[in-house]
N, C-alpha and C positions, 0 to 999 in steps of 0.2 A: 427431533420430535417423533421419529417413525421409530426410532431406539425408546421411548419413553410408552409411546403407545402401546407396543411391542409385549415389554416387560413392564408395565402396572396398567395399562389400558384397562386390565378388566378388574383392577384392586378398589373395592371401595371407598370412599373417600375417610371411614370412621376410622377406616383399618391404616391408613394410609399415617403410621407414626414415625418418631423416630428411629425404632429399632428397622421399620419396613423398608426406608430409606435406605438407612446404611447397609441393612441384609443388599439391598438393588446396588449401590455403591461397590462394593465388595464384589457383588458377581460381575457388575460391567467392568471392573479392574481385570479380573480374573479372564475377561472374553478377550481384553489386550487394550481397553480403554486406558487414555496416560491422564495422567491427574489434570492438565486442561479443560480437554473432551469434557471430565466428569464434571469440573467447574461448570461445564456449560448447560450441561444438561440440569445439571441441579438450579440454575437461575432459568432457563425454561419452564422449571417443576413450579417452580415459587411462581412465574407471571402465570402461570395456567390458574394455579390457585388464586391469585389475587384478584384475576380475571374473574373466575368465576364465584369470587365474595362479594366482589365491587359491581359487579357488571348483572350477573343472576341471583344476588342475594341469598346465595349457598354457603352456611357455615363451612369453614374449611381453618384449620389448624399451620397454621405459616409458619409459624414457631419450629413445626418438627422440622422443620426444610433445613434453617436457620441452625439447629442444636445437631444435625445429624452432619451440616457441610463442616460443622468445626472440630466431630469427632473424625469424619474423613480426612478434614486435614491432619489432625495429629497423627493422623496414621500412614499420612503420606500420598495417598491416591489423590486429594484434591490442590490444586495447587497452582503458583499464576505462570505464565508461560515466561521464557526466556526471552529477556530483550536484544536479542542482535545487534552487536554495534560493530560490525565489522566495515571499513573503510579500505576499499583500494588504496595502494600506495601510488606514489605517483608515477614509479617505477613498473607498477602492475599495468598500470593503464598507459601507458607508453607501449610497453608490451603484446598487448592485448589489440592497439590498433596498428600497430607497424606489423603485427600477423595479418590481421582480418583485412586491411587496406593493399598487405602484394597476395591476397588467396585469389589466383584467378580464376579458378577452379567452383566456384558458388555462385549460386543467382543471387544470396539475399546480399546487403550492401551491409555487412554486420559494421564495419568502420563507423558507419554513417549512425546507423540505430543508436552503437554504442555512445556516439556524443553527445545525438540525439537525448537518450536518457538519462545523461549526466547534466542536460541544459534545460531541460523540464521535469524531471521529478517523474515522469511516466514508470507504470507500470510496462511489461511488456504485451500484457495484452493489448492496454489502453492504445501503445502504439499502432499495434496491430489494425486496430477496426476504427481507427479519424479515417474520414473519408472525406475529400476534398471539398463537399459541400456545404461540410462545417466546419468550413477555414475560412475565417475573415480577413482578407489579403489587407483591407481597407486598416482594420483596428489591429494587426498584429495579434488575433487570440485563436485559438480552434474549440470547439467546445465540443467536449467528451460528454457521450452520453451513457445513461445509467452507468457513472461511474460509480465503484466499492467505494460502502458504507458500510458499518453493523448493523445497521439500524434500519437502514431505504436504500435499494439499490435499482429498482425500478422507477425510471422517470426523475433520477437522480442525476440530471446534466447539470456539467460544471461548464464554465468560462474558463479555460488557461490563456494566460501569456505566453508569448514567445520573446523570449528574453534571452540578454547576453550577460549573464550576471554571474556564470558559475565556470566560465574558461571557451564553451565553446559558445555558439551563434546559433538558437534554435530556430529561426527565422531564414538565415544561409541557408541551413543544411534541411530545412522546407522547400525552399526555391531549388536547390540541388534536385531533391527528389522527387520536384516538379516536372524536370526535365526529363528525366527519367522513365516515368509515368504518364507524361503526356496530361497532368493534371485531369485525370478522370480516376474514377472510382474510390479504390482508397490509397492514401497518401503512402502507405508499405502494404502492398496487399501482398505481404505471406501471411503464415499461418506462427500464432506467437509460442505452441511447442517447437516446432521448426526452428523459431529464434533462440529458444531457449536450449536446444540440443547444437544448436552451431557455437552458442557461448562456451556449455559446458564441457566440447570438443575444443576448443580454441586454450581453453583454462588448460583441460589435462595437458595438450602438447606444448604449453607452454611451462606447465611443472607450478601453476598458480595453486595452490591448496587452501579450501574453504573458501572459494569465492562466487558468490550467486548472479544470478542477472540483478534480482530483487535489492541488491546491496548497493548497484548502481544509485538507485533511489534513496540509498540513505547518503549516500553522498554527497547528491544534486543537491537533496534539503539541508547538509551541515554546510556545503559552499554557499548557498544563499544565505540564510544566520552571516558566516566570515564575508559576505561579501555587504552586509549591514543592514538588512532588510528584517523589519519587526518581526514578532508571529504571526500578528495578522496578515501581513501583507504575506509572510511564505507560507499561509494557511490558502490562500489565494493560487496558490501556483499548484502545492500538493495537493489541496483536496481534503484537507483537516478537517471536521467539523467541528473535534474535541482539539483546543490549544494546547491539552495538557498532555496529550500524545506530540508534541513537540520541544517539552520542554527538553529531554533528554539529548537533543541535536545542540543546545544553546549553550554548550561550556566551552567558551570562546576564550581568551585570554586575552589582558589587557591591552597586549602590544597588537594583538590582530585590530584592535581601532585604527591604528594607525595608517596601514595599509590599504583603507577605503581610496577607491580611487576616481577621481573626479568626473570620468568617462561612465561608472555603473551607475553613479548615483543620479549624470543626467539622462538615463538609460532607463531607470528605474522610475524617473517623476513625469518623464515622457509616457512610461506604460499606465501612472496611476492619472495621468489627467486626459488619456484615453478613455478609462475606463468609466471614470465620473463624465464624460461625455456621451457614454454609450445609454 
């Protein structure tokens, strides 16, 4: 928005065509904007205007937005971002906690985070700032507040579960860190760059290449998919609001049915007749 203000804030809206666009296009490639970015700003440009058609009754031209984002794209600058599908091996993650579990040498308990975020879908901020007084010991859930959204991220609290559905025990390794802590404040009170500089120190001396804390997350969410939990229900855990950003976790194979194991599943119906109690 302060990029748009910036560079057309003061353009009239008559003048505001396609050529005017893509000239603005063009230059924010040139400032070191990557074709996302531009995506974004150009559907910023569009809600401004449609704002002010719908909302103040000010002729405005949406059209040029729409004609100037598809000559952008042919040209390269605009464009949809990279989906990530990178998954720890299991060999990585073996790896990764037989370092961080004999480092005696750190306060933070990365061992623990690390399962931590492979058993809940947590970012590593979201880790960072639960604070023990929104942890329901009673109903097994913690609820994360103004958690990421596109769309709303203030006063955006979610319910999660603590589940055992993805290898470790998010609810143990709560109680772990309860001891710890002395159950006051917050339940990992470092700081989630801190976490995220101890990973990517842990990765290099282990010789792991391309591996993020963030990937942890795409993990937790394809083991719940394999562990047989709908969208909806691991829309519940992640924090989804759009299903369709999950379908790319759901290419399961037929033999992984099989594998469901009778212990998740009453794990699973345990958490969801909680929650219809709540």
């Amino acid at each position: 928005m302060e990029a748009l203000k910036r560079d057309l804030g003061t353009t009239r809206i008559k003048r505001l065509d396609r050529a005017a666009i893509i000239k603005y296009g063009q230059r924010r490639a040139k400032q070191g904007a990557g074709p996302v970015t531009l995506s974004v700003d150009l559907s910023y440009l569009r809600t401004v205007l449609t704002h002010a058609a719908a909302v103040h009754g000010i002729s405005v031209d949406t059209e040029s937005v729409r004609l100037a984002r598809a000559a952008l794209t042919r040209l390269g600058l605009v464009g949809r971002s990279f989906e990530r599908d990178r998954r720890p091996t299991e060999d990585e993650i073996d790896a990764l906690l037989d370092y961080f579990d004999n480092k005696s040498n750190t306060i933070i308990p990365m061992g623990r985070i690390v399962r931590f975020a492979i058993a809940t879908a947590m970012r590593q901020e979201e880790i960072c700032k639960i604070d023990w007084s929104d942890v329901d010991l009673k109903k097994r859930v913690v609820l994360i507040r103004d958690r990421k959204d596109p769309r709303r991220k203030d006063g955006n609290h979610q319910k999660v579960p603590l589940l055992n559905l993805a290898g470790f025990d998010a609810w143990h390794l709560l109680l772990e860190q309860k001891v710890l802590t002395g159950g006051k404040g917050r339940c990992f009170p470092y700081h989630h760059k801190s976490v995220g500089t101890a990973f990517r120190r842990g990765r290099k001396e282990l010789g792991i290449e391309d591996l993020r804390f963030h990937d942890l997350r795409h993990e937790a969410t394809s083991r719940l998919f394999e562990a047989g939990l709908t969208i909806e229900r691991v829309a519940l855990v992640t924090g989804h609001r759009d299903w369709k950003m999950l379908r790319r976790y759901t290419n399961l194979k037929p033999e992984d049915l099989h594998q469901l194991q009778t212990s998740k599943q009453a794990s699973e119906e345990e958490f969801f007749r909680m929650l219809a109690e709540d």
